[in-house]
C-alpha positions as YAML, in Angstrom:
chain: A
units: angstrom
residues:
- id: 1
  name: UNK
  ca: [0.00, 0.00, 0.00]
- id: 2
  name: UNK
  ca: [1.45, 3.35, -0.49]
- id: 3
  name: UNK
  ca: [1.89, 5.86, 1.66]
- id: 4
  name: UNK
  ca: [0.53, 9.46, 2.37]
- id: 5
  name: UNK
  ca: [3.42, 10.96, 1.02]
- id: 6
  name: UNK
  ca: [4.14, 8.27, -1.66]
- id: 7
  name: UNK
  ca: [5.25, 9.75, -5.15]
- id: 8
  name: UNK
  ca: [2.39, 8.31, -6.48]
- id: 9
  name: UNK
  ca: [-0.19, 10.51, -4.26]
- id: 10
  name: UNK
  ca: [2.07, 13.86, -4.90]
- id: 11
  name: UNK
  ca: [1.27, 13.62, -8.55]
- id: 12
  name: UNK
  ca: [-2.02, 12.66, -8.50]
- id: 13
  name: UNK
  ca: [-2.19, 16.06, -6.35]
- id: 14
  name: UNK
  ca: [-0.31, 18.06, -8.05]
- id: 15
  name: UNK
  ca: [-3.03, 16.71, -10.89]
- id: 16
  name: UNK
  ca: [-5.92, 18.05, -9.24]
- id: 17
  name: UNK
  ca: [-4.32, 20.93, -8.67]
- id: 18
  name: UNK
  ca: [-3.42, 21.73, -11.84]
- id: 19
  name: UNK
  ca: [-6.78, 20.85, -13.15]
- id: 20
  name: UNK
  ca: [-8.31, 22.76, -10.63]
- id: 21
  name: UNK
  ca: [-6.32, 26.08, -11.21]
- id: 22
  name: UNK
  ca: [-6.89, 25.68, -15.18]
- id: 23
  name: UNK
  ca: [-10.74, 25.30, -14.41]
- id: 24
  name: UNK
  ca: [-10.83, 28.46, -12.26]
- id: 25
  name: UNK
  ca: [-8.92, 30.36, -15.05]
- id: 26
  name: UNK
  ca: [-10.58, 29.19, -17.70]
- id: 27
  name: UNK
  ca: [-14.17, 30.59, -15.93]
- id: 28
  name: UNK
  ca: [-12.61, 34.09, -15.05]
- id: 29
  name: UNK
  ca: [-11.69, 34.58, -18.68]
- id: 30
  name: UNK
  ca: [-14.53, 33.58, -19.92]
- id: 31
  name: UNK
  ca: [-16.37, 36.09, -17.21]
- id: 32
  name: UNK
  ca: [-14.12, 39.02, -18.58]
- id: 33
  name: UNK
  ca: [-14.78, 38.44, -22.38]
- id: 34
  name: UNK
  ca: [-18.58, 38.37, -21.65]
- id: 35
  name: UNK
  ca: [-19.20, 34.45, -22.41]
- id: 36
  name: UNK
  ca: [-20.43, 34.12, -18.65]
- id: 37
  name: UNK
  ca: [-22.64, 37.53, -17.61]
- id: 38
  name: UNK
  ca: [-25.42, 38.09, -15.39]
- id: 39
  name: UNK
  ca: [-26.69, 34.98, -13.65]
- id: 40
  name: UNK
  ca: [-24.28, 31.38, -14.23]
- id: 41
  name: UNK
  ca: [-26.05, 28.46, -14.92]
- id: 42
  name: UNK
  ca: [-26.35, 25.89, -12.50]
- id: 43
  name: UNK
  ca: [-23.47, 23.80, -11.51]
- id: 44
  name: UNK
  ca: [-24.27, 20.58, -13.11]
- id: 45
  name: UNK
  ca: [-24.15, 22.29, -16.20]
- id: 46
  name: UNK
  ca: [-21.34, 24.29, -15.61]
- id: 47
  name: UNK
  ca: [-19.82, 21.14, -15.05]
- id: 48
  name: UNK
  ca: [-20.45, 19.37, -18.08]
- id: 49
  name: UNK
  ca: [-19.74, 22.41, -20.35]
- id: 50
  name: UNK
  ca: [-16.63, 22.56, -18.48]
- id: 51
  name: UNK
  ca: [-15.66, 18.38, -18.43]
- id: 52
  name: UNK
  ca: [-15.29, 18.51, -14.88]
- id: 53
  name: UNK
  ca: [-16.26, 17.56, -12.04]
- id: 54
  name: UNK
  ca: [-19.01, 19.38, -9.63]
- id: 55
  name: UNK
  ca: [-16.35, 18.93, -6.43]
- id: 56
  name: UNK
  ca: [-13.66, 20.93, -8.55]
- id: 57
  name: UNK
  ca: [-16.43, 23.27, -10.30]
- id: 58
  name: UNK
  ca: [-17.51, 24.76, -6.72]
- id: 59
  name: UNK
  ca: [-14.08, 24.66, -5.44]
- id: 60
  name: UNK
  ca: [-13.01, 27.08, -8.33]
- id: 61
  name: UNK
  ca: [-16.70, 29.20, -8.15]
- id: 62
  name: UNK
  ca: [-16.00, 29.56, -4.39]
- id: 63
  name: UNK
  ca: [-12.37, 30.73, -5.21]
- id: 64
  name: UNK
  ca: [-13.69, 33.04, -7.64]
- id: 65
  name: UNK
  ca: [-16.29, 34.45, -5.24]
- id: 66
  name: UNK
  ca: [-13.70, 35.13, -2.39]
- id: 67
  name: UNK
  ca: [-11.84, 37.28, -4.87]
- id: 68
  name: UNK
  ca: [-14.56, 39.24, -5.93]
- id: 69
  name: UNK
  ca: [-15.06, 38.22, -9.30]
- id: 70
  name: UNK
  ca: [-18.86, 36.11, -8.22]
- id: 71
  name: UNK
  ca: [-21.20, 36.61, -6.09]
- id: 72
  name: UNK
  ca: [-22.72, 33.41, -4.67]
- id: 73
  name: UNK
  ca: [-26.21, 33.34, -2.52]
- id: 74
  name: UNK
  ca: [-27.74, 30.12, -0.90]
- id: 75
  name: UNK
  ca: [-31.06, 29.74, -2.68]
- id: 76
  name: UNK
  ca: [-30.40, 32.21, -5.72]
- id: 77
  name: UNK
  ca: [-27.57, 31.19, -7.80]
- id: 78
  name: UNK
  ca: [-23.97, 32.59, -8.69]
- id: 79
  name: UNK
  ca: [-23.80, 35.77, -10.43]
- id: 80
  name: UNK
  ca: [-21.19, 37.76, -12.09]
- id: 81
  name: UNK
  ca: [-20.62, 40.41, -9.54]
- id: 82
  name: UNK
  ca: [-21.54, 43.69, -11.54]
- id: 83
  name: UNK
  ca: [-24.61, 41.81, -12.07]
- id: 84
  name: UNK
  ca: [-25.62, 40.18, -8.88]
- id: 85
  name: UNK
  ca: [-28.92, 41.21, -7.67]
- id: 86
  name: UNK
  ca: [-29.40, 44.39, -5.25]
- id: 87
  name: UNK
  ca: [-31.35, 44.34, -2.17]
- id: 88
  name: UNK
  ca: [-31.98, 46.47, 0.66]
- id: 89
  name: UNK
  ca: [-32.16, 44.83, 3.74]
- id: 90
  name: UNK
  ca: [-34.11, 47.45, 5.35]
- id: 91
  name: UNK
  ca: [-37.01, 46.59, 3.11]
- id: 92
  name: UNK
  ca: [-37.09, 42.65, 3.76]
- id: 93
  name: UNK
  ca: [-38.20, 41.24, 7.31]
- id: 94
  name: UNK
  ca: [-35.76, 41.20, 10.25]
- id: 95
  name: UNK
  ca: [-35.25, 38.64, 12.56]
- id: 96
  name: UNK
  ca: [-34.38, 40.10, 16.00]
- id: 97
  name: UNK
  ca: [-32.27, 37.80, 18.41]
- id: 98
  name: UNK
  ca: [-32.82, 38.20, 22.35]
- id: 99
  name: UNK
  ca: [-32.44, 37.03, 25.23]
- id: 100
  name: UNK
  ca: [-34.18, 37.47, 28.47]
- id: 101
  name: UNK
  ca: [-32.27, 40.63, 29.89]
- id: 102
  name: UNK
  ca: [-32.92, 42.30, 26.40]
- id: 103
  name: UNK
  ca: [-34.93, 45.69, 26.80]
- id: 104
  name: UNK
  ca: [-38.43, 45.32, 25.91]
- id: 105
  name: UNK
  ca: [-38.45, 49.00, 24.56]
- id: 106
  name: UNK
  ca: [-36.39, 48.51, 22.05]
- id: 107
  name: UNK
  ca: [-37.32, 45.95, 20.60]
- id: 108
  name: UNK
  ca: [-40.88, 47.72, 20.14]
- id: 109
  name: UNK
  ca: [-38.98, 50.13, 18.36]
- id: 110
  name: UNK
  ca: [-37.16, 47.99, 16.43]
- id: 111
  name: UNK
  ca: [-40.76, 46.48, 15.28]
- id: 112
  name: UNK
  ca: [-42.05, 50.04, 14.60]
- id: 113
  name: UNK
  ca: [-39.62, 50.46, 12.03]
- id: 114
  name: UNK
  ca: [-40.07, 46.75, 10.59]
- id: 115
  name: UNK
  ca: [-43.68, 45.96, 11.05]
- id: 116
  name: UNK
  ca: [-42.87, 42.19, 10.27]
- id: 117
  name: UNK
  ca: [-39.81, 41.74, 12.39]
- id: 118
  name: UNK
  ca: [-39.83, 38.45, 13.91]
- id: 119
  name: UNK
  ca: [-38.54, 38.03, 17.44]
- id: 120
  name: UNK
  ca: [-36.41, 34.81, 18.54]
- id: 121
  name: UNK
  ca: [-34.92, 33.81, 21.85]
- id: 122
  name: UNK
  ca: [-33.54, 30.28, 21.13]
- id: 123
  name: UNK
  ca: [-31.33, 30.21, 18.16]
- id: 124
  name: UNK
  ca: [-30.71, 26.53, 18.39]
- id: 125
  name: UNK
  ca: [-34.63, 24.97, 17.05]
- id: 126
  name: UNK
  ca: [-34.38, 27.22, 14.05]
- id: 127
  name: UNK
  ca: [-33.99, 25.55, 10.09]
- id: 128
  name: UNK
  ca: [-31.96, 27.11, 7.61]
- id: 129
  name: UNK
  ca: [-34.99, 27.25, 5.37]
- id: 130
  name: UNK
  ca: [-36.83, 29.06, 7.97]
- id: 131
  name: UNK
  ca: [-33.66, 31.85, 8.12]
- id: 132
  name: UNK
  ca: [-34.01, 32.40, 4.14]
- id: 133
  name: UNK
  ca: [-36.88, 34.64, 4.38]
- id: 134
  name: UNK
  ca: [-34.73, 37.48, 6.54]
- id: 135
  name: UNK
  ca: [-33.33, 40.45, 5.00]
- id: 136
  name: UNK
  ca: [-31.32, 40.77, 8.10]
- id: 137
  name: UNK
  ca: [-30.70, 39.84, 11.65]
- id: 138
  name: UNK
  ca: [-30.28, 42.55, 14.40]
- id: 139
  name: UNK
  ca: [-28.49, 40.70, 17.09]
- id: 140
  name: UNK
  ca: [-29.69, 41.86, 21.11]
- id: 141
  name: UNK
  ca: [-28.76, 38.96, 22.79]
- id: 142
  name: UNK
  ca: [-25.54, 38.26, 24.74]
- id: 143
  name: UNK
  ca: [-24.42, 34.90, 24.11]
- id: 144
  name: UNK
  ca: [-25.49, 34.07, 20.48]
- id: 145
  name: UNK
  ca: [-23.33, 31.10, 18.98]
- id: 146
  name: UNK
  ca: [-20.54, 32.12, 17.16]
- id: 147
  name: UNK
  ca: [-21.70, 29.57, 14.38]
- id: 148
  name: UNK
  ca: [-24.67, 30.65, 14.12]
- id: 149
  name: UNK
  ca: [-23.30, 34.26, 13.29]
- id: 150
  name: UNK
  ca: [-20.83, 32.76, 11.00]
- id: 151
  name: UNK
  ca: [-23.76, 30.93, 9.28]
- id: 152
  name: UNK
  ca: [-25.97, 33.53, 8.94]
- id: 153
  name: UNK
  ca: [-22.63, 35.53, 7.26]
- id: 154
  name: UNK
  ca: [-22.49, 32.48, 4.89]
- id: 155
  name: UNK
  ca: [-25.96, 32.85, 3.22]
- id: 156
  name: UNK
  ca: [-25.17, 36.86, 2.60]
- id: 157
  name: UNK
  ca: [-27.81, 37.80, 5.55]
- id: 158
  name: UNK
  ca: [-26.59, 40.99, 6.99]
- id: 159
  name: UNK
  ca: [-25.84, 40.89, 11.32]
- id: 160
  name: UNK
  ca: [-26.20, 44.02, 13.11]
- id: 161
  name: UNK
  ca: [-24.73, 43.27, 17.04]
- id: 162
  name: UNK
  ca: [-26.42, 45.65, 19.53]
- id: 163
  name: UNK
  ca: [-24.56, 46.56, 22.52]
- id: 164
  name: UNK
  ca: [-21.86, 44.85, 22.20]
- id: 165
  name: UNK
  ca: [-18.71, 44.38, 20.17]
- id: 166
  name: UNK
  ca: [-18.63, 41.87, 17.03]
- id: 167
  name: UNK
  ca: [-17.41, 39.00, 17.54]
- id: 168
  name: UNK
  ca: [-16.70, 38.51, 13.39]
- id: 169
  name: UNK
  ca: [-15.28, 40.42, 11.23]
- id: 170
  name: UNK
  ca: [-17.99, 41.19, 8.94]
- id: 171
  name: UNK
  ca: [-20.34, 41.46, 11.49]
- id: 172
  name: UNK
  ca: [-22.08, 45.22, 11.55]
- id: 173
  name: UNK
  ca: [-22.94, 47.02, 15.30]
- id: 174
  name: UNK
  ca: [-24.12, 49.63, 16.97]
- id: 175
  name: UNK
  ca: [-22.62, 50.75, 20.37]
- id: 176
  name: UNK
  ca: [-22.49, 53.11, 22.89]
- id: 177
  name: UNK
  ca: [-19.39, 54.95, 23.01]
- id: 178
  name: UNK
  ca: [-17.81, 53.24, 26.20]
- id: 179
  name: UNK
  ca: [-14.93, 55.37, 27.03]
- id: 180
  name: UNK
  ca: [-16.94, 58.76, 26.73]
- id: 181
  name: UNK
  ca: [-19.30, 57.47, 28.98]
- id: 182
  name: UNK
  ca: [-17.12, 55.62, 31.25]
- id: 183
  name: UNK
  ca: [-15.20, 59.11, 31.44]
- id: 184
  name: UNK
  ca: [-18.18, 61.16, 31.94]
- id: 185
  name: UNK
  ca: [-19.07, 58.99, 34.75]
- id: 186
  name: UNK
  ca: [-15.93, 58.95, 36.03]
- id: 187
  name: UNK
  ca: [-15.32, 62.79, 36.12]
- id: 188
  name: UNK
  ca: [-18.92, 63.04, 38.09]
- id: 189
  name: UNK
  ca: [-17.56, 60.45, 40.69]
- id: 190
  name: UNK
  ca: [-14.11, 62.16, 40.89]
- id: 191
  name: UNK
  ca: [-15.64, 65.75, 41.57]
- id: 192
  name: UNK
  ca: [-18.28, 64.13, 44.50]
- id: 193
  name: UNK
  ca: [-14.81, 62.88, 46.55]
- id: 194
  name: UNK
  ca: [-14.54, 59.83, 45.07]
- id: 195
  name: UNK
  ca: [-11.01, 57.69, 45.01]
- id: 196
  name: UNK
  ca: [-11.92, 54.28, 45.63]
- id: 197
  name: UNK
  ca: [-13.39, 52.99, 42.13]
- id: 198
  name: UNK
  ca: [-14.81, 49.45, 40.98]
- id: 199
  name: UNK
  ca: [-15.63, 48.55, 37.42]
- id: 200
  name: UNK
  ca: [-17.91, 46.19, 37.00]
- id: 201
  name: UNK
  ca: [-17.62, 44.52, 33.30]
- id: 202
  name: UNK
  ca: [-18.27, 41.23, 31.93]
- id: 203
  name: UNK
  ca: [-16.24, 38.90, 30.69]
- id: 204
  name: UNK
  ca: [-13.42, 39.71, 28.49]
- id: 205
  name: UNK
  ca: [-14.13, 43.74, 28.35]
- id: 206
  name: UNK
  ca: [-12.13, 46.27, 29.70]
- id: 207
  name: UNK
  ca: [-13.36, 49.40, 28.22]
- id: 208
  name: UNK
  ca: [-14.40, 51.10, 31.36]
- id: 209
  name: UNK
  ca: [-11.52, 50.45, 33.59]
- id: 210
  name: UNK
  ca: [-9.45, 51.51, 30.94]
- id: 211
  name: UNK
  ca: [-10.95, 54.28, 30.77]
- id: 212
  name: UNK
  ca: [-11.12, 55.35, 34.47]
- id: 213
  name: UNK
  ca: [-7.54, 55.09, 35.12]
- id: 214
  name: UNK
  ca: [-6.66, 57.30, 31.91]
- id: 215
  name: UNK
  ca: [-9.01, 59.40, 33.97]
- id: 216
  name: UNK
  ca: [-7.84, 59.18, 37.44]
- id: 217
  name: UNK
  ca: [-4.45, 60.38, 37.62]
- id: 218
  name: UNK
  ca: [-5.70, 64.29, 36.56]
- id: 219
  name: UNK
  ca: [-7.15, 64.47, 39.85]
- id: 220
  name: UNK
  ca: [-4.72, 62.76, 41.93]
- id: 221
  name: UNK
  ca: [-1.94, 60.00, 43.33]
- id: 222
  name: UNK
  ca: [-4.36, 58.57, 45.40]
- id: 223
  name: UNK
  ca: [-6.80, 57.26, 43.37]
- id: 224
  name: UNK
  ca: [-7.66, 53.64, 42.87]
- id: 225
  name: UNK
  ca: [-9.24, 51.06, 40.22]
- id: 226
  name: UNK
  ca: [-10.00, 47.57, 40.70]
- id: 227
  name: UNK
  ca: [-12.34, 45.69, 38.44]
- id: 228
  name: UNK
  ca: [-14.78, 42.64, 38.87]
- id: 229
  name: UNK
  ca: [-17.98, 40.97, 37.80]
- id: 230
  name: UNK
  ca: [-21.30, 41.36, 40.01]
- id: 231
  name: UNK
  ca: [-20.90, 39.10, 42.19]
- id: 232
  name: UNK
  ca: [-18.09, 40.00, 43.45]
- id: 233
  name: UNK
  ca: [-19.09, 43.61, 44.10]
- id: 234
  name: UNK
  ca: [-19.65, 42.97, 47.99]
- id: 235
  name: UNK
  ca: [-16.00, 41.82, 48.76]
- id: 236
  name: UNK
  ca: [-14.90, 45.39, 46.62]
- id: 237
  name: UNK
  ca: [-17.01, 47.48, 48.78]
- id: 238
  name: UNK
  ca: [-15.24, 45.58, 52.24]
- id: 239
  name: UNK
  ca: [-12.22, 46.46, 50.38]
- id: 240
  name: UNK
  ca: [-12.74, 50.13, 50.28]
- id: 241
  name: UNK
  ca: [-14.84, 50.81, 47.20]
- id: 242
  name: UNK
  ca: [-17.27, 53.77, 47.49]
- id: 243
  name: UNK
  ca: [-18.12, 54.42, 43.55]
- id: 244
  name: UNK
  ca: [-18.84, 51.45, 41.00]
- id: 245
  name: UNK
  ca: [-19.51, 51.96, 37.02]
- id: 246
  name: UNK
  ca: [-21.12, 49.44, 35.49]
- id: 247
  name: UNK
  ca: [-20.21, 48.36, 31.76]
- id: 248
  name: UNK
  ca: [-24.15, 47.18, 31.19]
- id: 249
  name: UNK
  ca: [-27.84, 47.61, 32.17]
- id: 250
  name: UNK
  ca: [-27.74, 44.05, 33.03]
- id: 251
  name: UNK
  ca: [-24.33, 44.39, 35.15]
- id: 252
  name: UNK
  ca: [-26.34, 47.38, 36.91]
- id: 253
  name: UNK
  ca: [-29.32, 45.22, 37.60]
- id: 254
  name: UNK
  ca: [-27.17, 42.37, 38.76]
- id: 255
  name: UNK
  ca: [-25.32, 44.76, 40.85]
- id: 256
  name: UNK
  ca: [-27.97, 46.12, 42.62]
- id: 257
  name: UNK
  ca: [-29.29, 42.55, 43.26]
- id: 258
  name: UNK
  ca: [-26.38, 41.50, 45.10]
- id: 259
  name: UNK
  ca: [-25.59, 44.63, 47.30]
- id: 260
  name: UNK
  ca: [-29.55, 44.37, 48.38]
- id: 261
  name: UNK
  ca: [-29.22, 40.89, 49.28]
- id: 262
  name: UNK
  ca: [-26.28, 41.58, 50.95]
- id: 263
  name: UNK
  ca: [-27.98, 44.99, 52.73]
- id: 264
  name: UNK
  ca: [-25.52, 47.73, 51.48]
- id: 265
  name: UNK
  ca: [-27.03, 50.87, 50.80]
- id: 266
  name: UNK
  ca: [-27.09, 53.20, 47.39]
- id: 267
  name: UNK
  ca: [-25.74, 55.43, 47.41]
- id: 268
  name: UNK
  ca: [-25.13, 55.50, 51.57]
- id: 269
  name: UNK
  ca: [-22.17, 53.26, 51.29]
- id: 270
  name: UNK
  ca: [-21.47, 53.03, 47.69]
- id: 271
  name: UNK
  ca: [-22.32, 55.25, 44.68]
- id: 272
  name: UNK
  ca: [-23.52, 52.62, 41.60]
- id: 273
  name: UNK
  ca: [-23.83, 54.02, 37.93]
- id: 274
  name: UNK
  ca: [-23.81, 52.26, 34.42]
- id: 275
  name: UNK
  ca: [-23.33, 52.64, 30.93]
- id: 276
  name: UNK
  ca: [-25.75, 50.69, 27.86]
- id: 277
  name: UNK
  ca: [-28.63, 51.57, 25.64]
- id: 278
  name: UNK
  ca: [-32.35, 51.75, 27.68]
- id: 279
  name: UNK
  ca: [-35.10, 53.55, 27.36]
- id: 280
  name: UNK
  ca: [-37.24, 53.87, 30.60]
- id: 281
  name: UNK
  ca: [-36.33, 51.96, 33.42]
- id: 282
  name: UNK
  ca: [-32.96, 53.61, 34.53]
- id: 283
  name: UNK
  ca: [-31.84, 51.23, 37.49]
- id: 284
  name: UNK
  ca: [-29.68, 54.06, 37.97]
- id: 285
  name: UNK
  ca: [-27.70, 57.17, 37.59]
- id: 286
  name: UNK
  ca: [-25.55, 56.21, 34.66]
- id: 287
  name: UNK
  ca: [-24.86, 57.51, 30.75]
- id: 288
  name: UNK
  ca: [-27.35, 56.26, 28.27]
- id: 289
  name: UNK
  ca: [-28.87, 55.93, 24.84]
- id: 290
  name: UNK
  ca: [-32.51, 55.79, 24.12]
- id: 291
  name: UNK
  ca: [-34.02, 52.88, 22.44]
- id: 292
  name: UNK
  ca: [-35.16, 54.84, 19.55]
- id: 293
  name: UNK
  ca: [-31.97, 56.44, 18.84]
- id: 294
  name: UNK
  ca: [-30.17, 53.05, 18.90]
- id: 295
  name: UNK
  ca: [-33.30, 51.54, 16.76]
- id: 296
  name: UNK
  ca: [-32.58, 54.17, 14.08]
- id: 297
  name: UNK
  ca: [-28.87, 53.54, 13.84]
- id: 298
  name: UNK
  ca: [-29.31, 49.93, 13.25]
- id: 299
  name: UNK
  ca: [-31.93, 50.87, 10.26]
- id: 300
  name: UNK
  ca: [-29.61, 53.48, 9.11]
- id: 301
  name: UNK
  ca: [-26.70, 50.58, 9.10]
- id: 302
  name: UNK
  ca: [-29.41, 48.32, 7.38]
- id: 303
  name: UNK
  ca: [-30.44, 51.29, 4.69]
- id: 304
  name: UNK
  ca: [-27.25, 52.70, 3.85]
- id: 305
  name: UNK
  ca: [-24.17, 50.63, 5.04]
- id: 306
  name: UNK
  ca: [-24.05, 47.58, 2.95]
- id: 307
  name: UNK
  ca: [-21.04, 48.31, 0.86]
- id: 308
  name: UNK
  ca: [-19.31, 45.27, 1.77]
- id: 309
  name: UNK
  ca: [-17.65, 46.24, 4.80]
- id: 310
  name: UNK
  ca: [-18.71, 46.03, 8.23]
- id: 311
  name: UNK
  ca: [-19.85, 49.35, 10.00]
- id: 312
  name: UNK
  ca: [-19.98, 50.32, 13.64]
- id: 313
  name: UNK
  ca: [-21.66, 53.44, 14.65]
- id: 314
  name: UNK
  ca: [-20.70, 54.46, 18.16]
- id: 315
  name: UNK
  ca: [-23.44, 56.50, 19.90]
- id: 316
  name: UNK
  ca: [-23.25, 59.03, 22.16]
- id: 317
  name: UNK
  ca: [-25.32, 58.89, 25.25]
- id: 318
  name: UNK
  ca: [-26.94, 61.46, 28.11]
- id: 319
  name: UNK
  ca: [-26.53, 61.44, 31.69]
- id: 320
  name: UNK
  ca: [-28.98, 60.03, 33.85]
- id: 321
  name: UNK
  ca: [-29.34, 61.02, 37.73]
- id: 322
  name: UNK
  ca: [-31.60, 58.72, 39.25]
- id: 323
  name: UNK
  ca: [-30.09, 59.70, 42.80]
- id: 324
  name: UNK
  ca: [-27.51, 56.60, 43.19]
- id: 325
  name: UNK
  ca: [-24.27, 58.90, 43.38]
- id: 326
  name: UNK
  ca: [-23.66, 60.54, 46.59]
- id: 327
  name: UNK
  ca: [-21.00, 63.20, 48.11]
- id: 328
  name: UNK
  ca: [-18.05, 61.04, 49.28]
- id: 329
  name: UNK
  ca: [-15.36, 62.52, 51.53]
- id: 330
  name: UNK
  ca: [-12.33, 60.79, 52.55]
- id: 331
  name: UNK
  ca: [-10.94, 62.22, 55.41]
- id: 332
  name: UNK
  ca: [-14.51, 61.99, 57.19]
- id: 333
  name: UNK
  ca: [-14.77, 58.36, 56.40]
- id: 334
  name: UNK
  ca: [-13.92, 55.60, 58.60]
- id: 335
  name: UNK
  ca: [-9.98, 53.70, 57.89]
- id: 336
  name: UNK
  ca: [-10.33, 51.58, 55.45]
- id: 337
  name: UNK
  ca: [-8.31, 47.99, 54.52]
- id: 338
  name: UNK
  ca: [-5.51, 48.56, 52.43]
- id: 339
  name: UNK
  ca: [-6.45, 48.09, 48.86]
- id: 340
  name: UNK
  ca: [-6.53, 44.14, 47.22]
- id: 341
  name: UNK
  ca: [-4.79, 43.27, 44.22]
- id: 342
  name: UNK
  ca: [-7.15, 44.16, 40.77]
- id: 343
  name: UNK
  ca: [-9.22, 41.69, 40.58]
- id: 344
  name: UNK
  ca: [-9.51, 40.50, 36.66]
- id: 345
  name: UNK
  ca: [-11.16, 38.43, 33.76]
...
């Protein structure tokens, strides 16, 4: 028997190869001289009028497609790419992803503007026939499957992630600008007394601490930045914490949760604010964007951005005071433990 790397196998490879590099050169002259134009016919043809085949024919159309010269859609065919057929996502239904923590509001908006939006919360029963009839998916949930994304990418369905980054590249979003707001906060914190800080962020995200301690050292040596998830906010406020910015809605609510439980009082013994997109039910002071205005950024993504490239629009928010920051001054307050290492993802 011979081996993988027998002589025998190398030029049977180097075969293929060859035949398969001829085949895609042979299609993308016969794309620039006009033989193939609008729409290609199907694939078993393509193969026969080619004597090859169908394995090495949509090996070479796939090639072609990554380099621009097709355009191929699940469902509709392969097209020469000047000719492929335009739509605008913004006219087609949407299927909006959620999750439980998602805010109600905006998705209401989000309907408003796309009357036959469809609304989803389990990913994992759907068919890919049943995703074909989307023009697009706006993304609101936390933890959707990265293969799922990647899927919906395959069969040209545009993704809009809202409020949060993209986790693919060609994935579009809308977000609130982070480190403005995180800064905003933290400038409102700084002038009440404030010194002893605690980001809250989830997992993998750093945008707010980074931002505080850019922040920090404009008013002073002594102030300090640790970081954790919600759970752990109790042990930062025995360690000295007085002010906490939260990276989320849901980190805020989560928050809140746990220092109640616990029976530490807001803003009496720590000041709690948080960044995210809401519209309504502020669980507290923090820097926000309205539902409609992120709504309208993810149509305007969904109207106008679909050149190709993925788009982000970062959105700047307004400050909220729903009475959870309070004065803070440190040489009134009792000693405190000396500070803990950061705590971090």
């Amino acid at each position: 028997m011979d081996s993988i790397n027998s002589p025998q196998q190398r030029r049977r490879q180097a075969g293929l190869s060859y035949k398969f590099q001829r085949l895609r050169e042979k299609i993308r002259q016969a794309v620039a001289s006009g033989e193939l134009s609008g729409k290609l016919p199907g694939e078993r043809e393509l193969a026969r009028r080619f004597h090859v085949n169908a394995k090495t024919l949509s090996k070479a159309l796939t090639d072609l497609a990554a380099e621009g010269v097709l355009h191929r859609s699940i469902g509709r065919g392969t097209f020469v790419k000047s000719a492929a057929p335009q739509h605008n996502p913004s006219e087609g239904s949407w299927l909006l992803l959620v999750d439980r923590q998602v805010d109600a509001v905006i998705v209401e908006h989000l309907k408003l503007l796309n009357p036959h939006a469809e609304v989803t919360d389990d990913v994992t029963t759907l068919r890919p026939s049943y995703l074909n009839q989307f023009a697009a998916v706006v993304d609101l949930a936390a933890e959707t499957p990265d293969a799922f994304v990647r899927d919906l990418l395959v069969r040209n369905i545009p993704v809009v992630a809202v409020g949060r980054e993209p986790r693919t590249y060609s994935t579009n979003a809308v977000l609130l600008d982070l480190s403005l707001g995180a800064a905003a906060l933290t400038r409102h914190l700084l002038m009440s007394g404030h010194r002893r800080f605690v980001a809250v962020e989830a997992h993998n995200r750093t945008a707010v601490t980074k931002a505080v301690r850019r922040l920090a050292p404009s008013f002073g040596s002594d102030v300090c930045v640790d970081a954790c998830f919600p759970r752990d906010i109790v042990a930062a406020v025995e360690n000295g914490a007085t002010a906490c910015i939260c990276d989320s809605v849901r980190g805020a609510r989560e928050t809140l949760h746990v220092l109640g439980q616990a029976g530490i009082a807001v803003p009496g013994r720590i000041s709690v604010t948080a960044l995210g997109p809401l519209d309504g039910d502020y669980p507290c002071t923090g820097y926000y964007t309205g539902a409609q205005q992120t709504a309208s950024a993810v149509a305007e993504i969904l109207r106008y951005g679909q050149t190709g490239r993925p788009i982000t629009l970062w959105l700047t928010g307004t400050l909220v005071d729903r009475g959870t920051i309070a004065s803070f001054a440190p040489e009134a307050a009792e000693p405190q433990p000396e500070p803990v290492q950061a705590l971090t993802f």
